[in-house]
C-alpha positions as CSV (number, residue, x, y, z in Angstrom):
1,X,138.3,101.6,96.8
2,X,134.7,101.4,97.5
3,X,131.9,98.7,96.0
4,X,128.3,98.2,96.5
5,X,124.9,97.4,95.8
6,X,122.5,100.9,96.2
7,X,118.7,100.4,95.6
8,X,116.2,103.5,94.9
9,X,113.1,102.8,96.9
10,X,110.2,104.5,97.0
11,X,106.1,105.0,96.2
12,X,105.6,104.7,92.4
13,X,106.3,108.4,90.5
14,X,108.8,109.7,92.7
15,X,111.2,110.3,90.4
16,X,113.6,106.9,91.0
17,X,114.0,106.1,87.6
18,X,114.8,109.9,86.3
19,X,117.4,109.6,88.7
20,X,118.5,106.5,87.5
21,X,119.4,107.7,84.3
22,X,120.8,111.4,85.7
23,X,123.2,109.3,87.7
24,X,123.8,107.0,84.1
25,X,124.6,109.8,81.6
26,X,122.1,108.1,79.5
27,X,118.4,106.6,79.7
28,X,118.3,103.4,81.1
29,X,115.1,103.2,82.6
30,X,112.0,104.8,80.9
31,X,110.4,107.5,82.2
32,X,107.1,108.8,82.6
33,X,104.8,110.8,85.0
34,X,102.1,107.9,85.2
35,X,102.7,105.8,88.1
36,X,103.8,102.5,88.2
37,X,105.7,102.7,84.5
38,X,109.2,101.0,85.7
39,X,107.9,97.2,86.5
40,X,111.0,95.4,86.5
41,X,114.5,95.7,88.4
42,X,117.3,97.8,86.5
43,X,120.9,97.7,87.1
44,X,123.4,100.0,86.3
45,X,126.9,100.7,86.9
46,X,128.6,104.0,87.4
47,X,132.4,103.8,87.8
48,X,134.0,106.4,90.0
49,X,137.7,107.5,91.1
50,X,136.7,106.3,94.5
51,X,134.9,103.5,93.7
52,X,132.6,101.7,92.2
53,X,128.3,102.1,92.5
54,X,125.9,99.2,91.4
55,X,122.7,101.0,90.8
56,X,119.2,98.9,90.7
57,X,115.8,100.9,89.9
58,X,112.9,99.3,91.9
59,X,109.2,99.0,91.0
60,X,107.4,101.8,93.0
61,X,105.8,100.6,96.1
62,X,102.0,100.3,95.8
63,X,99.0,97.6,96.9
64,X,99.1,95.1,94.3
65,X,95.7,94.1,92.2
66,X,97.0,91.9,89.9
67,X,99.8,89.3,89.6
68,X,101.8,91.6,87.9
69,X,101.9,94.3,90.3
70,X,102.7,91.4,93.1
71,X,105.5,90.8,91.0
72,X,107.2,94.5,90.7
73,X,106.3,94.8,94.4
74,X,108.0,91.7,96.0
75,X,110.9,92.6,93.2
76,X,111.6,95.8,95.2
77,X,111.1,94.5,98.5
78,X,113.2,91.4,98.1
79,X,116.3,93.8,96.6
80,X,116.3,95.7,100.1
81,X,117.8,92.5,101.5
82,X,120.7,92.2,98.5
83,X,121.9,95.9,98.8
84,X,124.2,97.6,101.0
85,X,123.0,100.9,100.3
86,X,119.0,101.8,99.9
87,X,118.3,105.0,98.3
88,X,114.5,106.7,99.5
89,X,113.3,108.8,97.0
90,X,110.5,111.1,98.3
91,X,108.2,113.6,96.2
92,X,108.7,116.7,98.7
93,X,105.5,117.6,96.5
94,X,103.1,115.0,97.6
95,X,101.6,114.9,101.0
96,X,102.9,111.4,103.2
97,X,100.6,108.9,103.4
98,X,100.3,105.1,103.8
99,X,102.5,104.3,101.0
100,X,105.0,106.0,102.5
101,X,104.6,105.0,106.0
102,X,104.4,101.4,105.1
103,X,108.0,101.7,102.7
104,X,109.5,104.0,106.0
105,X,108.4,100.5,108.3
106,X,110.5,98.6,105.2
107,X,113.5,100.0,105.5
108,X,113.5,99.9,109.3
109,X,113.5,96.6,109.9
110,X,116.3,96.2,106.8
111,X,119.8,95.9,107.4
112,X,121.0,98.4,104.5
113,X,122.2,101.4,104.9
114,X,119.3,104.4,104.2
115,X,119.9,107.7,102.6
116,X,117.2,109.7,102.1
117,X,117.0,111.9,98.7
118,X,113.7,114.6,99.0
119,X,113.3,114.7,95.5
120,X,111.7,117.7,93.3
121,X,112.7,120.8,95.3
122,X,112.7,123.1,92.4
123,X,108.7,122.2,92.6
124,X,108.5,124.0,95.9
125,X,107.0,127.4,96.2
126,X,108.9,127.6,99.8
127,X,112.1,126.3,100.2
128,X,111.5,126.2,104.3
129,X,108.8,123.7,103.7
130,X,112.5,121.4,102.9
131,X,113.4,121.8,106.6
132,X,110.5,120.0,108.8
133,X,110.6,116.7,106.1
134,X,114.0,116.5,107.1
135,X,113.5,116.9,110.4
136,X,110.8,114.1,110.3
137,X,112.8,111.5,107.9
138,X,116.1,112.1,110.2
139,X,113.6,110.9,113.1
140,X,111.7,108.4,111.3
141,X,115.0,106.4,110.1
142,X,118.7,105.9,111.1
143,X,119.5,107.6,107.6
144,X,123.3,108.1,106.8
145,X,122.4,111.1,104.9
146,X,119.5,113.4,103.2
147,X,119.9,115.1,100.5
148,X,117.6,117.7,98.5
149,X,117.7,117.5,95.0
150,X,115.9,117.9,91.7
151,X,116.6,114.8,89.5
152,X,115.0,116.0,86.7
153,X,117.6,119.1,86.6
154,X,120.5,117.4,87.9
155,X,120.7,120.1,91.3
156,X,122.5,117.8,94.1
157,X,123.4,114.9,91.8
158,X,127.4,115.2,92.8
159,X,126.3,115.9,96.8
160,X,124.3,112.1,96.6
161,X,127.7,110.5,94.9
162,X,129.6,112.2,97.7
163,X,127.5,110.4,100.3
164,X,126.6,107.4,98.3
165,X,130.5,106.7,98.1
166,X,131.0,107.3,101.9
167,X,128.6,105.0,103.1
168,X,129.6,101.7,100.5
169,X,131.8,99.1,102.0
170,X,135.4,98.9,101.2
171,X,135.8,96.0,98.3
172,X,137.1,95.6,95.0
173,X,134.9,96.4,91.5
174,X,131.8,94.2,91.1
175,X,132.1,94.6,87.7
176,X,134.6,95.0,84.5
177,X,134.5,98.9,83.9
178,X,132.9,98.3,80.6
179,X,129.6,96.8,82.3
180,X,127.0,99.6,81.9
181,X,123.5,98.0,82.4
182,X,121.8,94.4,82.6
183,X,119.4,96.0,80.3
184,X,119.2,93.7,77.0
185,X,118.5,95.2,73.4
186,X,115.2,93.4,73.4
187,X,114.2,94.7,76.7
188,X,114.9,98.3,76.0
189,X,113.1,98.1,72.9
190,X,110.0,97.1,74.7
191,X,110.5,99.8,77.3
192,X,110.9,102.7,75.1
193,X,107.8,101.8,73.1
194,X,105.7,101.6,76.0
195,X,107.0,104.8,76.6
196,X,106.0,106.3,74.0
197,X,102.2,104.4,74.7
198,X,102.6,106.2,78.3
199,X,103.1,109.6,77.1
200,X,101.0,109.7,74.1
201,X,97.9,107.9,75.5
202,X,98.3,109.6,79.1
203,X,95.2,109.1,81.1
204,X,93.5,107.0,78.7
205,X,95.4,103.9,79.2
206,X,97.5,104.6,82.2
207,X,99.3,101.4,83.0
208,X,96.9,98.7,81.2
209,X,99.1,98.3,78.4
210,X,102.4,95.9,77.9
211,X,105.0,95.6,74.8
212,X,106.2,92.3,73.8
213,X,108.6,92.0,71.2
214,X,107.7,89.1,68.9
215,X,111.1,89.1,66.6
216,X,114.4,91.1,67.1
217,X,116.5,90.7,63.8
218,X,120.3,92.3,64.0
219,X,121.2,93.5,60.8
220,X,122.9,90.8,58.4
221,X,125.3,93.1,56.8
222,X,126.3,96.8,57.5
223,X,124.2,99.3,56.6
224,X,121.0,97.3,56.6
225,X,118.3,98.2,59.4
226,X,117.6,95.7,62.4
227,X,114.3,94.4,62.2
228,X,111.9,95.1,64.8
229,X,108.2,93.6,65.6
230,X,106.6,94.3,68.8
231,X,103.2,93.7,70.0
232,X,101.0,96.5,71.9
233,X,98.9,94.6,74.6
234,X,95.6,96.0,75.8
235,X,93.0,95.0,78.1
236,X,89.6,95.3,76.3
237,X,88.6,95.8,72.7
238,X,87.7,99.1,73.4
239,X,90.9,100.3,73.9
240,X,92.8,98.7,70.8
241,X,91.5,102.1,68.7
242,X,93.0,104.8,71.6
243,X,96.4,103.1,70.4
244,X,95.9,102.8,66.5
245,X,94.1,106.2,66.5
246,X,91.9,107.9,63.4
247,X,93.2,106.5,60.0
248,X,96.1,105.1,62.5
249,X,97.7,108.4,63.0
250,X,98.5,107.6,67.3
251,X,100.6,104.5,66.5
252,X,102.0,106.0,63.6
253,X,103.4,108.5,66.2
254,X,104.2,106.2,68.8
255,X,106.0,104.2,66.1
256,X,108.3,107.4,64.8
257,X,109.3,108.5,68.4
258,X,110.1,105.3,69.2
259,X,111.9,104.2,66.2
260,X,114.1,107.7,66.3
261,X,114.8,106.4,70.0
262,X,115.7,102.6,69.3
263,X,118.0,103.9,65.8
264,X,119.8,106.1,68.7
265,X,120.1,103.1,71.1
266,X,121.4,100.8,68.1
267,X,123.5,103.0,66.4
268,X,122.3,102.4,63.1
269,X,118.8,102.2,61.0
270,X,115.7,100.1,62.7
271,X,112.7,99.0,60.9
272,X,110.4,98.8,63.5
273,X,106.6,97.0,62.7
274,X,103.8,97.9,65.6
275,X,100.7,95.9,66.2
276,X,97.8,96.0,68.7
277,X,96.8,92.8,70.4
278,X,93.8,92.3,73.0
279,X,94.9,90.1,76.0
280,X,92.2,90.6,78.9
281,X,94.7,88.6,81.2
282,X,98.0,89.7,80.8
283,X,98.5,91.2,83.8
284,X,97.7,87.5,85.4
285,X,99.6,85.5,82.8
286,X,102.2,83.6,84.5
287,X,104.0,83.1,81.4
288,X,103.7,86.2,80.1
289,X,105.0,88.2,82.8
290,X,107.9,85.7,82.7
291,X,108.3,86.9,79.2
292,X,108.3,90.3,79.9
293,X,111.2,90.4,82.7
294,X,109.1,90.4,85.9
295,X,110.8,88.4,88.7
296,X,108.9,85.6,90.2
């Protein structure tokens, strides 16, 4: 039987959280193509005949501005010293830079295991551009393993298992098979509301924007709805009418996507109530970003 920790690393937008939830069966982390939308570590658990696999979705890597992104980075750097297994996720679409340089230097001076994952091959014109990354990776890092793969489409989903498996340590389950995620109800709600703020509001309001969710109310008999109110934070006053929209039409969309979301979640109706708020310093709230999940 095998047991372990395995952390997907990376530069924001490489695709760590759609592979998160690939390797799930279901969405656990929310997913966007704006960079920096996962902020918090997620766990996961997927159970295997071989063994067992503790997945944990990392902020990307990035230069932090604010005390929130200091947060989501040192969240993803401290979790390469708690893992046994660190996952790098690479866009084979995006030239190497810095970013990745500097999260390359990361994982060479940790004591994890490193298996490399280049990441959105079926975005490649020419699949012999896969073969010199490799080449450099395999040189740049004692890596256990590389595998292509598109997590998006699922292509080399059971090849990573394979070698994710092989490279754990031999132990006993870290958790009851019915543990799926450290995800709470709350938190999720949040999430997939700011999702639905990403994708609707795109480059308007590309990561200035936080959900906090003011009252969560389980249904009090079967049948009746869970009660839902949750706060859409912005930066400036300027940007509280991109979310409401003309005659409130944008967060009357962002409210039905995300209701149609949380009622599948829940299992069961949700009433779900939307607001706009202003908070100029959110991102460098102390108390706030406790609030929202973001390790000190």
């Amino acid at each position: 039987m095998k047991a372990g920790y395995v952390a997907f690393v990376g530069r924001p937008n490489a695709g760590k959280s759609t592979l998160m939830n690939k390797l799930m069966g279901q969405k656990v982390a929310i997913v966007s193509d704006k960079p920096q939308t996962t902020r918090h570590r997620i766990t996961g658990v997927r159970n295997e005949p071989g063994g067992q696999i503790v997945f944990i979705d990392t902020p990307g890597i990035h230069k932090p501005e604010h005390r929130m992104n200091q947060r989501m980075v040192d969240a993803a750097v401290d979790t390469l010293r708690e893992v046994d297994v660190a996952v790098l996720v690479v866009d084979v679409t995006e030239k190497p830079g810095a970013g990745d340089r500097y999260v390359i230097e990361l994982l060479g001076s940790a004591k994890c295991k490193v298996i490399v994952v280049l990441n959105k091959i079926d975005r490649l014109k020419q699949k012999n551009q896969l073969l010199p990354l490799m080449e450099s990776y395999a040189k740049a890092l004692p890596v256990e393993a590389i595998v292509p793969m598109s997590a998006f489409h699922g292509d080399g989903l059971d090849a990573l298992v394979k070698e994710l498996l092989a490279a754990l340590p031999e132990g006993p389950p870290l958790f009851d098979e019915e543990y799926f995620t450290d995800q709470t109800e709350r938190t999720l709600a949040a999430e997939l509301i700011r999702e639905k703020v990403l994708r609707h509001t795109r480059d308007e309001l590309p990561y200035m924007t936080a959900v906090v969710i003011d009252q969560f109310e389980e249904p009090a008999e079967p049948g009746e709805p869970t009660k839902i109110y949750a706060s859409i934070l912005v930066d400036h006053q300027s940007q509280k009418p991109i979310i409401i929209g003309k005659n409130g039409e944008m967060i009357r969309l962002i409210g039905t996507e995300a209701r149609a979301d949380l009622q599948e979640l829940l299992q069961g109706k949700v009433f779900l109530d939307l607001h706009v708020k202003v908070r100029g310093d959110w991102r460098d709230d102390e108390r706030l970003l406790d609030e929202l999940g973001l390790r000190r």
